[in-house]
DOVO-377002 format. One line per field, with one value per residue: chain; x, y, z of N, C-alpha, C in turn; residue in one letter. Coordinates in nm, 3 decimals. Example, Ala and Ser with C-alpha at 12.3 -4.5 7.8 and 13.67 -1.06 7.14 Angstrom:
DOVO-377002
chain A,A
n_X 1.319,1.285
n_Y -0.569,-0.225
n_Z 0.780,0.708
ca_X 1.230,1.367
ca_Y -0.450,-0.106
ca_Z 0.780,0.714
c_X 1.320,1.290
c_Y -0.330,0.003
c_Z 0.780,0.787
res A,S
end
This chain:
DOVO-377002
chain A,A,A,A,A,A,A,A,A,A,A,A,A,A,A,A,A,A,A,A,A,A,A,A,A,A,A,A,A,A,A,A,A,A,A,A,A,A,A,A,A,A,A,A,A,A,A,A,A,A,A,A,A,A,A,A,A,A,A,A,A,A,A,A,A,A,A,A,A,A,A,A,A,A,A,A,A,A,A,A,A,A,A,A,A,A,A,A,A,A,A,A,A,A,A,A,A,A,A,A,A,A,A,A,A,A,A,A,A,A,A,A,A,A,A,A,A,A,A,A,A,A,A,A,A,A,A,A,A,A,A,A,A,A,A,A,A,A,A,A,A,A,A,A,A,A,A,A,A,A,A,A,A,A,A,A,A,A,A,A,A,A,A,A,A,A,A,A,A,A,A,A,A,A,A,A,A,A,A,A,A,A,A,A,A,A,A,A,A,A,A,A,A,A,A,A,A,A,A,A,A,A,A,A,A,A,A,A,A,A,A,A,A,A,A,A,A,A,A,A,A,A,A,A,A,A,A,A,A,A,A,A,A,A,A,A,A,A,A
n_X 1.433,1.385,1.429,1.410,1.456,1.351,1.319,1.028,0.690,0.368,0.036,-0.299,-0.609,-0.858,-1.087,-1.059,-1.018,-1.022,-0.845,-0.865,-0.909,-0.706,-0.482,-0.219,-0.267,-0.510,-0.365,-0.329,-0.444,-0.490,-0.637,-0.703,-1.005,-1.109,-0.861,-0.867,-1.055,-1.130,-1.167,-1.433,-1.490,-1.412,-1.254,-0.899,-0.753,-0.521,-0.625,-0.811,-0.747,-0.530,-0.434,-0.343,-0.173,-0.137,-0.177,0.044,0.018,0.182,0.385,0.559,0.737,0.923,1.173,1.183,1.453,1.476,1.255,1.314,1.583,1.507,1.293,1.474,1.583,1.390,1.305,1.541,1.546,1.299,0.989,0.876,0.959,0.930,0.832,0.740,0.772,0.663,0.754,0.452,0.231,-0.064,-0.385,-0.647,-0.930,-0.849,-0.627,-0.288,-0.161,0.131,0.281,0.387,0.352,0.245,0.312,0.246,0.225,0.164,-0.113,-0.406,-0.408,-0.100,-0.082,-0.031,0.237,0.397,0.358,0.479,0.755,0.887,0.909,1.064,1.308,1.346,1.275,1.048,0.728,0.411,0.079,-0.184,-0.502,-0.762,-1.084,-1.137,-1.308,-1.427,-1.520,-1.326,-1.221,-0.934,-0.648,-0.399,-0.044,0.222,0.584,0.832,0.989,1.000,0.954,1.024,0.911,1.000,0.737,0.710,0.854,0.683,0.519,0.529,0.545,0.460,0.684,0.632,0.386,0.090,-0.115,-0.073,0.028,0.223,0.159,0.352,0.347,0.332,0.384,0.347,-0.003,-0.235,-0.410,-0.698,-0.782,-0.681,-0.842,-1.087,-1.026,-0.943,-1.231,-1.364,-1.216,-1.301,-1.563,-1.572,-1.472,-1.466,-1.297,-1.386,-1.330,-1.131,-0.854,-0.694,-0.430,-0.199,0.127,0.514,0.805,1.171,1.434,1.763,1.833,1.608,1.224,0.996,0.642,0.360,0.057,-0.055,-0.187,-0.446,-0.528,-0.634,-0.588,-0.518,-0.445,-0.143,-0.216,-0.459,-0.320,-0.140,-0.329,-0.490,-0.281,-0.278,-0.540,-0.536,-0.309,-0.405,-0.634,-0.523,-0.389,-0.613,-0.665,-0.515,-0.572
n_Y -1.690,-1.342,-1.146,-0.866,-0.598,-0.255,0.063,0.292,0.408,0.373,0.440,0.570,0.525,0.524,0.335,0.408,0.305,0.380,0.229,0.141,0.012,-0.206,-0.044,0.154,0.365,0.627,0.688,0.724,0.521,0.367,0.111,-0.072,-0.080,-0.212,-0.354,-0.386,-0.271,-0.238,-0.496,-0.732,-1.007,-1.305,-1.166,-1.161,-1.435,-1.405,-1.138,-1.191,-1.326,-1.191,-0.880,-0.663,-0.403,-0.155,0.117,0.316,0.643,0.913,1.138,1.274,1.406,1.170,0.989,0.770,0.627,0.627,0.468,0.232,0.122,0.109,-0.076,-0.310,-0.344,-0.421,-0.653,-0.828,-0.815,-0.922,-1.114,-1.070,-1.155,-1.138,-0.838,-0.566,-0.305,0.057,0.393,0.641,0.862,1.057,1.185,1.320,1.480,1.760,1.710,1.666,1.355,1.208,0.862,0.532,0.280,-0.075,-0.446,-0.769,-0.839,-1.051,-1.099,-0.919,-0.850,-0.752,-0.511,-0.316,-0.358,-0.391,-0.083,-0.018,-0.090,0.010,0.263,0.255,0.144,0.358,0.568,0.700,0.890,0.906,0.996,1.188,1.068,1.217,1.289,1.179,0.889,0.600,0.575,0.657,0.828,0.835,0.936,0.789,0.714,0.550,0.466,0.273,-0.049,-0.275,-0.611,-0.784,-1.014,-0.979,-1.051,-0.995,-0.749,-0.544,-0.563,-0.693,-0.936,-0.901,-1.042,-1.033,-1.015,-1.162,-1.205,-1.003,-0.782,-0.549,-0.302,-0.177,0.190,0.460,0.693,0.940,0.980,1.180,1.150,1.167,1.158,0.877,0.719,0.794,0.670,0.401,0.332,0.337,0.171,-0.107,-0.088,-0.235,-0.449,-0.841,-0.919,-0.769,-0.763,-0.676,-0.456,-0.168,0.051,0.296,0.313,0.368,0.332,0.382,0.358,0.275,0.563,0.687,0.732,0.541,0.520,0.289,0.069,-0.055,-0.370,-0.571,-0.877,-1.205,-1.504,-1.389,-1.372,-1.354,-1.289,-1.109,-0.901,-0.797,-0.737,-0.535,-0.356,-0.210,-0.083,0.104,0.248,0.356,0.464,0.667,0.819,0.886,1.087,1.302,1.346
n_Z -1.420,-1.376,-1.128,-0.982,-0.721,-0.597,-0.506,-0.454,-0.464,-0.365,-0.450,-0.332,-0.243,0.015,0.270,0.600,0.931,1.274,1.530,1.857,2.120,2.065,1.993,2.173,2.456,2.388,2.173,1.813,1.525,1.258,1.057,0.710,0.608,0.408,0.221,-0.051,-0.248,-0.453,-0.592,-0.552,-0.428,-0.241,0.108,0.106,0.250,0.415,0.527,0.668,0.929,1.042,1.133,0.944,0.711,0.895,1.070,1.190,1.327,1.364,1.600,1.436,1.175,1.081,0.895,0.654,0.663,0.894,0.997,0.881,0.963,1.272,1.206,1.171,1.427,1.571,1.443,1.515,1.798,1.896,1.924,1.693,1.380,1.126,1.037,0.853,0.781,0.635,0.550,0.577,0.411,0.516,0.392,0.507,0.403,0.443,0.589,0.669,0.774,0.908,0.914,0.987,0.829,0.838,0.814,0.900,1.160,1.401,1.524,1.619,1.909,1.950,1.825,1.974,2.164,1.934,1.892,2.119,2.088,1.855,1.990,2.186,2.067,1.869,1.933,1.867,1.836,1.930,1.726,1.887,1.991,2.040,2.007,1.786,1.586,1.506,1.107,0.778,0.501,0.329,0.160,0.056,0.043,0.012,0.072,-0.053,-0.036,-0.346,-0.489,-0.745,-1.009,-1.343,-1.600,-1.872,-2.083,-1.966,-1.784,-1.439,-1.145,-0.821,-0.595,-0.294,-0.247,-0.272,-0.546,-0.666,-0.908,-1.158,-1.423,-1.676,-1.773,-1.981,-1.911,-1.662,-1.482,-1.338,-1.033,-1.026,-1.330,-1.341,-1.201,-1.332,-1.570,-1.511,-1.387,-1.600,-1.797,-1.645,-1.725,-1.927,-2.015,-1.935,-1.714,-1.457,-1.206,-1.040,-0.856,-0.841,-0.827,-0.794,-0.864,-0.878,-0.961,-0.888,-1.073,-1.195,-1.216,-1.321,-1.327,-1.363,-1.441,-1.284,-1.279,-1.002,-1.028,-0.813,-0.890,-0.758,-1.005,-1.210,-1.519,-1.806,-2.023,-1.972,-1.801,-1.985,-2.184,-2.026,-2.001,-2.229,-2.278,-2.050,-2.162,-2.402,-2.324,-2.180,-2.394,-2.543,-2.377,-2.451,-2.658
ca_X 1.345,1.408,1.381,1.427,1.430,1.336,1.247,0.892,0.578,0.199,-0.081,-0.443,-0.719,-0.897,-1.155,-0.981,-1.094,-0.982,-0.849,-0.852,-0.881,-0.608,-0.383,-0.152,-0.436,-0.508,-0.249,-0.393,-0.385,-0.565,-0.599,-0.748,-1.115,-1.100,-0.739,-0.871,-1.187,-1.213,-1.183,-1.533,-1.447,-1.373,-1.127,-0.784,-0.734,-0.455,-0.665,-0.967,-0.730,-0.439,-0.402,-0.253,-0.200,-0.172,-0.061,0.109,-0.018,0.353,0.346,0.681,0.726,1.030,1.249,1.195,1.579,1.472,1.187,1.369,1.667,1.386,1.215,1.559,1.610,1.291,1.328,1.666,1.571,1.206,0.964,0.849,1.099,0.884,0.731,0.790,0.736,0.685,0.697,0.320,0.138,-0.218,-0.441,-0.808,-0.985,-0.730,-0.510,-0.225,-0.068,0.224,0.246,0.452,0.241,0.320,0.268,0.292,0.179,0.067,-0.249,-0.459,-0.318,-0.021,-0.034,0.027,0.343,0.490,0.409,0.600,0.879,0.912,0.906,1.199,1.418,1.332,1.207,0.924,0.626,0.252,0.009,-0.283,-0.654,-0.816,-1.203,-1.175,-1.370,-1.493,-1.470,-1.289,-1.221,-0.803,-0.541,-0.271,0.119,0.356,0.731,0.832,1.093,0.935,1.101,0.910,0.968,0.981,0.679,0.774,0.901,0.630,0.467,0.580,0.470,0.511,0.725,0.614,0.227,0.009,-0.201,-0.011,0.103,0.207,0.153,0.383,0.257,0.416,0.390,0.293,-0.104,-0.299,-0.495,-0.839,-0.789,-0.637,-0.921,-1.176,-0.982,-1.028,-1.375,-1.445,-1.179,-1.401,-1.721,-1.521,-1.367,-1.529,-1.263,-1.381,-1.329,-0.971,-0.801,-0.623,-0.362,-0.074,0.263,0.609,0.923,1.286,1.590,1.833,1.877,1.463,1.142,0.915,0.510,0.291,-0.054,-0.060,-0.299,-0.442,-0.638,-0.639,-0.569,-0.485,-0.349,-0.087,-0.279,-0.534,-0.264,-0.129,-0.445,-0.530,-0.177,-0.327,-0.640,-0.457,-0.219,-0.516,-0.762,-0.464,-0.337,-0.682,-0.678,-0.417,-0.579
ca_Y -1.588,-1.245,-1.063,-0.726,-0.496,-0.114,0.171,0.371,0.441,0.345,0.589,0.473,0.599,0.374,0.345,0.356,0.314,0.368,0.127,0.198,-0.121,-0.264,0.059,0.246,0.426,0.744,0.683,0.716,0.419,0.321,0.062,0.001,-0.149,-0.346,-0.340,-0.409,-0.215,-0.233,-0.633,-0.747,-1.136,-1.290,-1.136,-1.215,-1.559,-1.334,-1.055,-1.238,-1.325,-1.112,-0.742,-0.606,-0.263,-0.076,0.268,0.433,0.792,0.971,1.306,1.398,1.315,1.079,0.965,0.653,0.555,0.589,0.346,0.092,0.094,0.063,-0.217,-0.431,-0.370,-0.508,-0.771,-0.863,-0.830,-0.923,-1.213,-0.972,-1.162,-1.100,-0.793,-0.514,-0.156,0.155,0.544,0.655,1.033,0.986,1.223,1.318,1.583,1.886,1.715,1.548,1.245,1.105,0.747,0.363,0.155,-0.230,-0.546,-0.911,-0.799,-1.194,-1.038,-0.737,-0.825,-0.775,-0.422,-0.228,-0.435,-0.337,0.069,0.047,-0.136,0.165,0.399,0.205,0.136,0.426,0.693,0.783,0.954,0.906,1.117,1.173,1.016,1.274,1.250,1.105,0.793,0.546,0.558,0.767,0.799,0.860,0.943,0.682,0.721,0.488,0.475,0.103,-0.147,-0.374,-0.700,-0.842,-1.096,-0.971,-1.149,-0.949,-0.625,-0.415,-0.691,-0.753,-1.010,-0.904,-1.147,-1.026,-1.008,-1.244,-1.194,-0.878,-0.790,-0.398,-0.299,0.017,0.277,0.537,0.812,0.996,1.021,1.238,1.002,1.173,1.064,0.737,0.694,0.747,0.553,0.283,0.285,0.334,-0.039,-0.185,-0.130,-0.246,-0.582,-0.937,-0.942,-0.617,-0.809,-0.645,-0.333,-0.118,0.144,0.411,0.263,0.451,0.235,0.489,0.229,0.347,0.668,0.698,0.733,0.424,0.459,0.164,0.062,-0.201,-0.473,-0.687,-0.986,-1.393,-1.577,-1.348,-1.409,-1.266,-1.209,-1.063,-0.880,-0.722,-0.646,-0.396,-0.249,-0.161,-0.042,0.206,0.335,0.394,0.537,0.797,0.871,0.983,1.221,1.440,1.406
ca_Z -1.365,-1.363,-1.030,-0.924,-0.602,-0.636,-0.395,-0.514,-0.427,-0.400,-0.428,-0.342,-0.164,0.057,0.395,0.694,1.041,1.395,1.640,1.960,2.211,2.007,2.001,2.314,2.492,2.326,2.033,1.695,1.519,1.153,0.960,0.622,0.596,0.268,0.176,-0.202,-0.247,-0.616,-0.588,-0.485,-0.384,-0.084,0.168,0.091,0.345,0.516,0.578,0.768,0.998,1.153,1.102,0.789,0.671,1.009,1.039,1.365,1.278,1.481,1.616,1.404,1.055,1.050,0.769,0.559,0.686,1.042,1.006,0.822,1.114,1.357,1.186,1.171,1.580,1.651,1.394,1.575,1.915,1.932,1.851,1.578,1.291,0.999,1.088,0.757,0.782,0.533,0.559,0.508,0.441,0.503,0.323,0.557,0.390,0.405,0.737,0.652,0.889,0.877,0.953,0.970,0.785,0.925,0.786,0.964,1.294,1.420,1.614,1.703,2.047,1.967,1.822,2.114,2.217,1.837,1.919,2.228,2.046,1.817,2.052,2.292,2.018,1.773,1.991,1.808,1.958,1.858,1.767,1.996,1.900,2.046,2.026,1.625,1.618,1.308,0.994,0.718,0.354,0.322,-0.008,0.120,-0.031,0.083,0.013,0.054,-0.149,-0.439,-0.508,-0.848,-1.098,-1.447,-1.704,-2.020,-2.081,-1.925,-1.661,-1.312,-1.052,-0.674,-0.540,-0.140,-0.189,-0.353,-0.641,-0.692,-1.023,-1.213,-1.540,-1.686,-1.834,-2.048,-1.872,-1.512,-1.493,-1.231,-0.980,-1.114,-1.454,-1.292,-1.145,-1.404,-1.676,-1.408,-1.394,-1.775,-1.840,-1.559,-1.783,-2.070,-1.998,-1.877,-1.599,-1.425,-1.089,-0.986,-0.744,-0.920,-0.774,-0.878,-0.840,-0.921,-0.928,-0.893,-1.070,-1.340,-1.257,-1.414,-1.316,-1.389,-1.389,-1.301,-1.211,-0.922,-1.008,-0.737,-0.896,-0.828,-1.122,-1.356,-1.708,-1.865,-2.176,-1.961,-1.790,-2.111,-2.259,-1.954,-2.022,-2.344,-2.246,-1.921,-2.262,-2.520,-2.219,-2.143,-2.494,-2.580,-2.279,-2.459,-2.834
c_X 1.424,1.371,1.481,1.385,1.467,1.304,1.124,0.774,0.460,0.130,-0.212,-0.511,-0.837,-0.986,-1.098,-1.100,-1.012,-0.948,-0.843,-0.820,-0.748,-0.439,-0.329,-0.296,-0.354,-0.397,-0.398,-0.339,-0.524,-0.512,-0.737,-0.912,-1.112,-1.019,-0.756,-0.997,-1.290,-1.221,-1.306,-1.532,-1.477,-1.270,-1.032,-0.781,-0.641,-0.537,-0.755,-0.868,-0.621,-0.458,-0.314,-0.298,-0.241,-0.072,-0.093,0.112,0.157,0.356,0.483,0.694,0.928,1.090,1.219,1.313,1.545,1.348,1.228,1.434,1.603,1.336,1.308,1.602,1.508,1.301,1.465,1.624,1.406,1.155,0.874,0.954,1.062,0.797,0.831,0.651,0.764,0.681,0.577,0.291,0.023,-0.236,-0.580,-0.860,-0.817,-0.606,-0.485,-0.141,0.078,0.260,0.381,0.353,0.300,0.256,0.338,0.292,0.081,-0.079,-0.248,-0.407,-0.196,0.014,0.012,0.174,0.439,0.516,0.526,0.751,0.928,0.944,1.082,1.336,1.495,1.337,1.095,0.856,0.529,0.153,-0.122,-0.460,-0.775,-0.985,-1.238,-1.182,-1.413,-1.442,-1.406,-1.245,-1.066,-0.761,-0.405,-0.118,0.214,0.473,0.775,0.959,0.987,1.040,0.975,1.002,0.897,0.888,0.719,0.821,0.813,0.549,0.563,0.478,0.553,0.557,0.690,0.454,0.187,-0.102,-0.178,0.080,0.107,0.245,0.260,0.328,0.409,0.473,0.359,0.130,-0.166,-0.390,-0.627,-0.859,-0.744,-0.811,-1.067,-1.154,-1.015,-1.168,-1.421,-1.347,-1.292,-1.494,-1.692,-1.467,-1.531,-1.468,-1.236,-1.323,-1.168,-0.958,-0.714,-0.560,-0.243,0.048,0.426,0.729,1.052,1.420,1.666,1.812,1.715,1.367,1.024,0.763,0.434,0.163,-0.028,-0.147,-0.308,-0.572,-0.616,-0.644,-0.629,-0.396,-0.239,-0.120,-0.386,-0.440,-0.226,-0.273,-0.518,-0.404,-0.239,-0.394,-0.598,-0.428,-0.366,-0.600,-0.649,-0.373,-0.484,-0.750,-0.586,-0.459,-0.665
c_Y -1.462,-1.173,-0.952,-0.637,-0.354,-0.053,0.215,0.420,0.373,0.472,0.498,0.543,0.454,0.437,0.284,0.361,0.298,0.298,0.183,0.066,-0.170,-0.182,0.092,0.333,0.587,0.803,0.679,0.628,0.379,0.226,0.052,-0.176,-0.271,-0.320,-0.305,-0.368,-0.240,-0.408,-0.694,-0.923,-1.162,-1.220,-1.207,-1.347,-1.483,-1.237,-1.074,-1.304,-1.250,-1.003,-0.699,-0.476,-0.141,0.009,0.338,0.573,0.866,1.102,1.411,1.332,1.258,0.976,0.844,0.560,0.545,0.432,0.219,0.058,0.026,-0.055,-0.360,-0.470,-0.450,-0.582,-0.865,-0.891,-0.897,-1.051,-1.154,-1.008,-1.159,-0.948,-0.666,-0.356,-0.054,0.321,0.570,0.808,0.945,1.137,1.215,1.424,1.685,1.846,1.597,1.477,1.194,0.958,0.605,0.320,0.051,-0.317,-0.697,-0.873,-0.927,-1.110,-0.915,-0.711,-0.751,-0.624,-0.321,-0.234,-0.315,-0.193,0.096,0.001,0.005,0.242,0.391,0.202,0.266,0.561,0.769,0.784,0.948,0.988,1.052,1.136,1.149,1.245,1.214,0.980,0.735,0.548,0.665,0.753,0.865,0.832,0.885,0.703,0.684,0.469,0.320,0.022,-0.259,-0.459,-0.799,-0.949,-1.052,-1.053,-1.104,-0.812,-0.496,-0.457,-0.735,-0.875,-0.949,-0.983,-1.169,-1.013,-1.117,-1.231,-1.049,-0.832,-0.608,-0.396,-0.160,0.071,0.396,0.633,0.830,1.040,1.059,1.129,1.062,1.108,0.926,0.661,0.685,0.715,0.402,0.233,0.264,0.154,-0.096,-0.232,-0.206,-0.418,-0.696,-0.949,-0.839,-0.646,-0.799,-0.499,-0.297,0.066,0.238,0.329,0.359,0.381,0.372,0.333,0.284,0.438,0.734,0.681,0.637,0.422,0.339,0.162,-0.073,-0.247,-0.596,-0.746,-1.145,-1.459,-1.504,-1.373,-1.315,-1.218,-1.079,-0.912,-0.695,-0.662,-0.481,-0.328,-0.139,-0.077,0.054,0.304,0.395,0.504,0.689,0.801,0.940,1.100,1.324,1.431,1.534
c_Z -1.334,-1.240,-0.965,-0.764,-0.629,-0.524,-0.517,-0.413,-0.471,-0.371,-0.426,-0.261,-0.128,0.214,0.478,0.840,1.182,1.469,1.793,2.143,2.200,2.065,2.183,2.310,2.453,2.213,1.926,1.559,1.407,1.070,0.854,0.609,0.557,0.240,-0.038,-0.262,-0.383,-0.654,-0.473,-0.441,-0.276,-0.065,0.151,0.225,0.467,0.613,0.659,0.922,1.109,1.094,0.986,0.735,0.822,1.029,1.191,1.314,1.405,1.483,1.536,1.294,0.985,0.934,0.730,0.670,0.823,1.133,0.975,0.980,1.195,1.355,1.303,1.327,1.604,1.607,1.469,1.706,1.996,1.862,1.726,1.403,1.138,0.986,0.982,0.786,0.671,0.579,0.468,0.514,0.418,0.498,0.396,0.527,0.342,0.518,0.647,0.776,0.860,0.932,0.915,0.974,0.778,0.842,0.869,1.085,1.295,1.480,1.655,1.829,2.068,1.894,1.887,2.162,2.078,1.851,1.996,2.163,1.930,1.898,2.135,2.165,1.879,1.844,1.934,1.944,1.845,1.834,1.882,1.896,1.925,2.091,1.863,1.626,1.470,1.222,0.873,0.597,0.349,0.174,0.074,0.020,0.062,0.010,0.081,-0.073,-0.252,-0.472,-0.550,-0.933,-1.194,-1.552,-1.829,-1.954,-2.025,-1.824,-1.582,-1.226,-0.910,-0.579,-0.301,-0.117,-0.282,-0.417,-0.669,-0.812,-1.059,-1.336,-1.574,-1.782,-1.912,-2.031,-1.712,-1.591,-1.345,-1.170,-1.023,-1.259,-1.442,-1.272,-1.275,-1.534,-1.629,-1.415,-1.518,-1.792,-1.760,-1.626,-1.914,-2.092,-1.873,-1.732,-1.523,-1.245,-1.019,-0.953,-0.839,-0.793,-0.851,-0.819,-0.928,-0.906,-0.962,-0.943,-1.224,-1.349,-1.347,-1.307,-1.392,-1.339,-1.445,-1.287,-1.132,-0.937,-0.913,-0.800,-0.862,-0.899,-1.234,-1.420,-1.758,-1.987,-2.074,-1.853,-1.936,-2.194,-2.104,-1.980,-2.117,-2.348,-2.162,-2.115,-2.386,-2.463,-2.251,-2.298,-2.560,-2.497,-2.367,-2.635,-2.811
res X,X,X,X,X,X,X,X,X,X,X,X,X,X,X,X,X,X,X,X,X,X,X,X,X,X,X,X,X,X,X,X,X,X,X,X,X,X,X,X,X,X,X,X,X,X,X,X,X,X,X,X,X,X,X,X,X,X,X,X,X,X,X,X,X,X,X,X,X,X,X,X,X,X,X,X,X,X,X,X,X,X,X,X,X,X,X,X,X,X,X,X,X,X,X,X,X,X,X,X,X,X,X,X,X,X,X,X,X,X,X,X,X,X,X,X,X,X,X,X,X,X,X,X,X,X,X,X,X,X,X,X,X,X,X,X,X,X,X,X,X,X,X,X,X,X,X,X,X,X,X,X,X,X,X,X,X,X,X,X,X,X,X,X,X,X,X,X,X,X,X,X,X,X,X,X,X,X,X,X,X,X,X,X,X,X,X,X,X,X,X,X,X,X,X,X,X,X,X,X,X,X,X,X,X,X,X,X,X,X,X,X,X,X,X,X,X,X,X,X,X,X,X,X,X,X,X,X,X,X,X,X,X,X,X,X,X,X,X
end
């Protein structure tokens, strides 16, 4: 088995929503509805029960390297020992956020506890909630490590999420035409029943684009044939 660890990016756009009970009072504090929007299923088994995908909106927009650090104190010093953090921009209309987007936070209880642990060992500062309430439609870009196992030469498996696989692509494509290449395979294919995202892997000195596919028992034929379909869609964007 072939496995790899990369720095990159995700791009996605997604419905977020407010916490507030959960959160430091009057911190601003989102997480993300349906994590997998374009996968109509059940909820992932994880996601029905603890918190996943929760973003500490921070009133100063702090480095990648300062979040990591951060993480590994609390991971060290706290009962927090799986608890994995990313540098996030969040995308509302024309305001942009900046944000630590968390994963493995055991309970909603228990997000409050993790802010202050940031704050004590990091010094961050939060933004304020203000009077913004509900629900909201966000352009999400996180900067985070990938650590995949190679299926062929252009197929990954996500060795840290489950049912998480990325296809590459040939090129860099705009998320509008991402987006409605997306929807046109959808109408095109029997197994329209999968999330689809922008992914960017940085290794060798190169630039590597992907699409992140999240489906449950997918194929690697079926796999490879959406590669196909992504490369055909966007090669007849530029005839």
């Amino acid at each position: 088995m072939k496995t790899r660890e990369v720095v990159g990016t995700v791009l996605k756009e997604e419905n977020m929503e407010i916490l507030i009970e959960e959160a430091l009072p009057k911190t601003l504090v989102l997480h993300i509805i349906n994590p997998f929007p374009g996968f109509h299923g059940d909820m992932p088994p994880e996601q029905a029960i603890k918190p996943d995908n929760i973003f500490f909106i921070t009133k100063e927009n702090y480095s990648w390297e300062k979040i990591i650090r951060t993480t590994n104190k609390i991971k060290q010093n706290s009962k927090f020992k799986n608890l994995d953090a990313s540098f996030a921009t969040i995308m509302v209309g024309q305001t942009k956020f900046f944000a630590i987007r968390t994963h493995h936070i055991p309970t909603f209880s228990d997000i409050a506890r993790v802010q202050e642990l940031f704050a004590e060992y990091g010094g961050f500062r939060f933004a304020k909630r203000g009077n913004r309430k509900g629900e909201m439609p966000a352009s999400i870009k996180l900067t985070k490590f990938f650590e995949y196992e190679m299926l062929s030469d252009f197929c990954f498996k996500d060795l840290k999420r489950n049912h998480m696989f990325y296809i590459e692509l040939p090129g860099h494509i705009r998320w509008n035409d991402f987006k409605n290449i997306t929807y046109a395979i959808k109408d095109d294919i029997e197994y329209r029943n999968f999330d689809a995202a922008l992914a960017t892997f940085f290794k060798n000195e190169n630039v590597f684009d992907t699409v992140r596919i999240y489906k449950p028992g997918i194929t690697r034929e079926e796999l490879h044939n959406l590669r196909e379909k992504y490369i055909n869609r966007i090669r007849d964007l530029h005839l």
